[in-house]
C-alpha positions as CSV (number, residue, x, y, z in Angstrom):
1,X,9.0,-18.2,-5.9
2,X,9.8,-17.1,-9.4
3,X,11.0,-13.4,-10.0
4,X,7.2,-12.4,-11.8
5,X,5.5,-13.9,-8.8
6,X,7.9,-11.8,-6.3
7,X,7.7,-8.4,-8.6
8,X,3.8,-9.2,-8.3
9,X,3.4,-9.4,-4.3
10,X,5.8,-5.9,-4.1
11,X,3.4,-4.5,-6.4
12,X,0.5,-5.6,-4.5
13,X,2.1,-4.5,-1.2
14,X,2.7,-1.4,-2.7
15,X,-0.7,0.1,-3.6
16,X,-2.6,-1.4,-0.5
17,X,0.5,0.5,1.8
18,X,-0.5,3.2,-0.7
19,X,-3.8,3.5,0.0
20,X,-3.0,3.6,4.0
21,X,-0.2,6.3,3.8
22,X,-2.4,8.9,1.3
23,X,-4.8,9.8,3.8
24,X,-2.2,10.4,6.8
25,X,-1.4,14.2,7.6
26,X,-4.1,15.9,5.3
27,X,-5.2,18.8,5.8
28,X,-8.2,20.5,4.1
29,X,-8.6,24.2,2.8
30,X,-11.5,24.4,4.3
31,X,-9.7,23.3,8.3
32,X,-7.1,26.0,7.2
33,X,-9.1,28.1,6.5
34,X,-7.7,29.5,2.9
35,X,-10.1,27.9,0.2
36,X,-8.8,28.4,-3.2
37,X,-12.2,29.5,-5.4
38,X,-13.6,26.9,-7.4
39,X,-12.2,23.8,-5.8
40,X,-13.1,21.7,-3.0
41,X,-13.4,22.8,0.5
42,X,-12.1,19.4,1.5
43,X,-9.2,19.4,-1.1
44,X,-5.5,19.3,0.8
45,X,-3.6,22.4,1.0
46,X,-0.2,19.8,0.8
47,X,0.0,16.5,-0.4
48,X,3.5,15.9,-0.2
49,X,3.0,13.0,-2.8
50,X,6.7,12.7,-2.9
51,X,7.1,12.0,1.0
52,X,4.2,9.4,1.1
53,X,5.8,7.4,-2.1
54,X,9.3,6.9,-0.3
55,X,7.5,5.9,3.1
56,X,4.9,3.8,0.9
57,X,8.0,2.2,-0.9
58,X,10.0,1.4,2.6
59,X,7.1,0.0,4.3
60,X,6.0,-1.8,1.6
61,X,9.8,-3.4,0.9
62,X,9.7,-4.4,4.8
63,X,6.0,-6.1,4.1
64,X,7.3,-7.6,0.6
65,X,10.6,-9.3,2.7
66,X,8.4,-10.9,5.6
67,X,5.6,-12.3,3.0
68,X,9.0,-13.5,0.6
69,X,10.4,-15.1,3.6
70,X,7.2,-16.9,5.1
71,X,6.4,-18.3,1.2
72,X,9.9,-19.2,0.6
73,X,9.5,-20.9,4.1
74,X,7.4,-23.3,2.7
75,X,5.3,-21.9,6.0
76,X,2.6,-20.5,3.2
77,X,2.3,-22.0,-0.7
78,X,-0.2,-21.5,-2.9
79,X,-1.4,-25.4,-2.8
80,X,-2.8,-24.5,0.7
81,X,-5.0,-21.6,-0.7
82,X,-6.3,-24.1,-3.3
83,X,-7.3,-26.4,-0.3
84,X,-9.0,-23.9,1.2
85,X,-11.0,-23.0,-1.3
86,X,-11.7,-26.9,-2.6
87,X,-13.2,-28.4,0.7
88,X,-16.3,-29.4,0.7
């Protein structure tokens, strides 16, 4: 696995562990009960964007070491996705 290919799967792992952590721990204005006027009921009060990128970037980096390991394996290579796809 060339650097570019391994950069790539982190950045992959990244925004789908993204999209998982983002909705975790939000709370709405309007389940507080202090809605700012002119915004969404259902916007969050807190987003601690900060927070959710370090957990996003830990989880992902544990994700990115176990799919490194089984491709460098040899347990996993891109010839058996082409098979997959190629049977007919």
């Amino acid at each position: 696995m060339n650097p570019f290919s391994a950069f790539v799967v982190f950045l992959l792992l990244w925004w789908l562990t993204l999209f998982l952590v983002l909705p975790q721990g939000i709370r709405g204005q309007a389940e507080d009960g202090n809605i700012v006027e002119g915004s969404e009921p259902g916007a969050p009060v807190e987003s601690n964007i900060k927070a959710k990128f370090i957990k996003t970037t830990m989880i992902a980096a544990i994700l990115w070491v176990i799919v490194c390991a089984i491709i460098i394996s040899g347990l996993v290579n891109w010839e058996m996705f082409g098979n997959w796809f190629n049977r007919s």
